[in-house]
N, C-alpha and C positions, 0 to 999 in steps of 0.2 A: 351184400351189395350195398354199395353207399347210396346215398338217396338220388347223387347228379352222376352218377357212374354212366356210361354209354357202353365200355367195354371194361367188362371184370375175370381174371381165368386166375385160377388159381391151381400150381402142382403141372404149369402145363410143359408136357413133357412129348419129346418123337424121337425116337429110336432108330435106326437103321441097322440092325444087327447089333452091332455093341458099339456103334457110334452115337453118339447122344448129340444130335442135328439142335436139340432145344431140351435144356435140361432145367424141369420147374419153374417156369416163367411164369410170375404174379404179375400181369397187364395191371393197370388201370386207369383210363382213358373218361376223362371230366365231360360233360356235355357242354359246348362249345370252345371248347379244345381246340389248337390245332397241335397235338402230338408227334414230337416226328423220333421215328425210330431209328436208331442209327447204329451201325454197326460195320465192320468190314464186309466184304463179298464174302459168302460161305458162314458167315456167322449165327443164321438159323434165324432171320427175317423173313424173308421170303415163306419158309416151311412154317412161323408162327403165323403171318397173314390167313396162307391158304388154310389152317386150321380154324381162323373165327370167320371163314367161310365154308367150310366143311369140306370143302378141297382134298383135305387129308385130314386123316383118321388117329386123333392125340394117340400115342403109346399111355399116356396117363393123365389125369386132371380134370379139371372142367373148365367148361367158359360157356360164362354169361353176358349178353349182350342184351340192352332195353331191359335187366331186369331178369332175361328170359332164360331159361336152359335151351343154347345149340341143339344139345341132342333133344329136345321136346317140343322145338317151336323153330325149327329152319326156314322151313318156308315161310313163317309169318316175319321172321328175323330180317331174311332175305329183301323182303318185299319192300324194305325203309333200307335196305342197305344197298349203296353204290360202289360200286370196286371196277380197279384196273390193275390185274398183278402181269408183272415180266412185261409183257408189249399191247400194244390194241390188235384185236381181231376185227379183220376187215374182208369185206370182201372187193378185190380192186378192178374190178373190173363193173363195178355200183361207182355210181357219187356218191357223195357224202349227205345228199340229201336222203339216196336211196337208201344208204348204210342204217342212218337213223331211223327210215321208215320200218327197218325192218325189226330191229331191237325195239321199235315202239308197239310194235303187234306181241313181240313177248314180253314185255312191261306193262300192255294195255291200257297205256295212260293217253290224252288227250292230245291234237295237233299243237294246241298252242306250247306244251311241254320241247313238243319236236323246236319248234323255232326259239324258244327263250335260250335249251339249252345251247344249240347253235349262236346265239349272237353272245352269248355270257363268253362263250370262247373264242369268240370272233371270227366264225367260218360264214357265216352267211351270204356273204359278198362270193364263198368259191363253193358253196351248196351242191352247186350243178354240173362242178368237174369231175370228175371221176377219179377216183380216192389213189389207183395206181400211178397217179400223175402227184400225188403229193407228196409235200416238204415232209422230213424227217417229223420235223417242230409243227405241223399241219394236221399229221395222222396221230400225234401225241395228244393233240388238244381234240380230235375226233373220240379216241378210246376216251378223253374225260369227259366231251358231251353224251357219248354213252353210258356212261359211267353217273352221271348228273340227272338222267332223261325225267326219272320219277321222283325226282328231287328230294333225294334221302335222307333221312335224320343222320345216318352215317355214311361218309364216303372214304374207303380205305384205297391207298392208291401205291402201288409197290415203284420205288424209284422213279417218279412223273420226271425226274427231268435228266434221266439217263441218255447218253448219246448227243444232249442237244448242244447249239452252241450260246454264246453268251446271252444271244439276245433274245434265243427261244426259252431261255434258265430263266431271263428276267419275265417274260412275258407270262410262262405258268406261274411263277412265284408268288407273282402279281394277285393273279385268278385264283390262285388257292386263299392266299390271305384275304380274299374279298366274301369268300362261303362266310364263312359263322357270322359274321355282322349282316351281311344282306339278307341271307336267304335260309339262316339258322342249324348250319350243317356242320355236325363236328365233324375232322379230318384226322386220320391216320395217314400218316405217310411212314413210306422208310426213304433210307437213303445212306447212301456211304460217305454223300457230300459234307463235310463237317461245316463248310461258310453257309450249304444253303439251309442248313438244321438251325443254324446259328439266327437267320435274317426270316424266317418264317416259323419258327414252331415258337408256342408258348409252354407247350413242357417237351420233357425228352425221357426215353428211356434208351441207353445205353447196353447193349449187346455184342458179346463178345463168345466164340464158342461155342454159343447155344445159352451161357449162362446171363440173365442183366444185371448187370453192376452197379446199375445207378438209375434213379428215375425220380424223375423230383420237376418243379417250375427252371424254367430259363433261368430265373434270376438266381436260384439257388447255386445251377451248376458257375455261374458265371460269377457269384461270387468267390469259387473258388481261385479266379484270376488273382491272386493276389500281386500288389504292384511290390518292385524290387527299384533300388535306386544306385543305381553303378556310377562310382565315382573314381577316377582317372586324378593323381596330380604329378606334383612334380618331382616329389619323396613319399611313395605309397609306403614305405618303412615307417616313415616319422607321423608321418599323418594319423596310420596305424595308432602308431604309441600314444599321440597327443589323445585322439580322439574314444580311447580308450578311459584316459583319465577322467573325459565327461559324460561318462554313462552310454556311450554308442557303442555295437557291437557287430563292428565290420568285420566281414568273410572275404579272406583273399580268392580272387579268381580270375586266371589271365589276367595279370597285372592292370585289373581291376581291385576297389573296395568296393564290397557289396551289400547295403543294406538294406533289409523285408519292413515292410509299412511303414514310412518315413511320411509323415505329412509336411507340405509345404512349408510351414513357419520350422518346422526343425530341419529343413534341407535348407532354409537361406541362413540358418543360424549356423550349422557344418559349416557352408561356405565361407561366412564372415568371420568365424573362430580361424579357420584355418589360413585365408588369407592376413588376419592379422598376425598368424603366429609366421608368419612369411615364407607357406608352405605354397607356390601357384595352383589354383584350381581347373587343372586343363578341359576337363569336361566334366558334365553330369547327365548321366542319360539317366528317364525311368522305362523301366520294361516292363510289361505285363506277360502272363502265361496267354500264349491263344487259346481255341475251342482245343485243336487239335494235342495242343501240349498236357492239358488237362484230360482229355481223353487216353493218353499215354501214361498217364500218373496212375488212373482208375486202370485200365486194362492191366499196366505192368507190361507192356508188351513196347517194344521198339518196332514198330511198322508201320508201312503206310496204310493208309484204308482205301 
């Protein structure tokens, strides 16, 4: 276990007959982190959460959290850990005041906890309605003030912004990016979403299968965007040829020329060789790979998520 490690498993493995749901999964989750886990539906997200909750019972491995052995210190584990997996439980026929009052009797933390976590997620103002009367994006942000109440060194949150729409995406995204700096909580998320992995996590690990592929800082994966420079003229033939004689090394595609890392000063100097050799230069696009296309490189797999 590294010294700032929060979440560490190693070998971690679940079975379902001879279906491997999560095959040897090495976690490692930084303290102040915001991790987001990302994988298609069915890819064995869900089943690794509920195992560093003890939800479910590893086929193989360990995991350590704070340090600690799961199997030797749960309940102490537990007692700093916040979670919301698949949907919030509620009971709708309580408000949301009374919701919280009640998961605050089994947290046995303090009133003032009850109301901070409330206003951090901005129900306060609808406290006193009763929770069967609320929005999709309402009860969402409920399950994470429960989830918040004992303000845990870790809060692992399965899909937070499944089902909502754009401006309930924006409003949790928000709230989650604001834990580690204000209030010192590393975050685990998953998600299938690849934009909102993309605009909220500082690292990722990438799961496919059950297996992870990749796991590394934001910036690492996104340096894999590498840029490409498609160039369009008027003789993609000749231009070809010319530009071959000064060390460029264009790839035809859809009567495009296509060239990988081109910086600026050698894309105005393409241009002005070529216009002087009185070749027209109809377009130049640059393209980048997205989150998603680079997710398809590493899986190998042609699919949506």
């Amino acid at each position: 276990m590294t010294a700032s490690a929060i979440v560490q498993t190693q070998n971690l493995s679940k079975k379902y007959g001879s279906f491997n749901s999560v095959n040897r999964v090495d976690l490692h989750v930084q303290e102040g982190e915001i991790y987001g886990f990302l994988g298609p539906n069915g890819a064995g997200k869900t089943t690794t959460l509920k195992m560093l909750l003890g939800l479910v019972k590893p086929s193989e491995g360990t995991i350590k959290i704070f340090g600690e052995s799961l199997n030797k210190n749960r309940p102490s584990i537990l007692h700093r850990t916040g979670s919301l997996i698949e949907s919030p439980s509620y009971y709708g026929h309580l408000t949301g005041l009374e919701n919280m009052k009640v998961m605050q009797q089994l947290r046995n933390v303090p009133d003032k906890n009850v109301d901070e976590a409330l206003r951090i997620v901005r129900l306060e103002n609808h406290k006193n309605k009763k929770t069967e009367q609320y929005s999709l994006g309402m009860k969402q942000r409920l399950g994470i003030a429960m989830a918040l109440l004992a303000f845990p060194k870790l809060l692992i949150l399965d899909e937070p912004t499944n089902g909502l729409d754009p401006a309930g995406i924006g409003e949790i995204r928000e709230l989650i990016k604001s834990l580690p700096s204000s209030y010192g909580i590393t975050v685990l998320l998953s998600s299938h979403l690849l934009s909102e992995i993309d605009q909220i996590a500082t690292s990722v690990g990438i799961i496919s299968e059950g297996n992870l592929l990749f796991q590394g800082k934001m910036e690492t994966l996104r340096k894999k965007s590498k840029s490409s420079i498609f160039l369009k003229t008027g003789d993609n033939s000749k231009a070809e040829h010319l530009l071959l004689t000064q060390g460029y090394c264009p790839v035809e595609s859809d009567n495009w020329l296509v060239f990988e890392n081109l910086i600026d000063t050698k894309v105005a100097e393409m241009n002005k060789f070529l216009v002087d050799h009185n070749i027209p230069v109809t377009r130049i696009e640059e393209h980048k790979k997205s989150l998603e296309n680079i997710f398809l490189e590493i899986t190998g797999k042609e699919r949506s998520l």
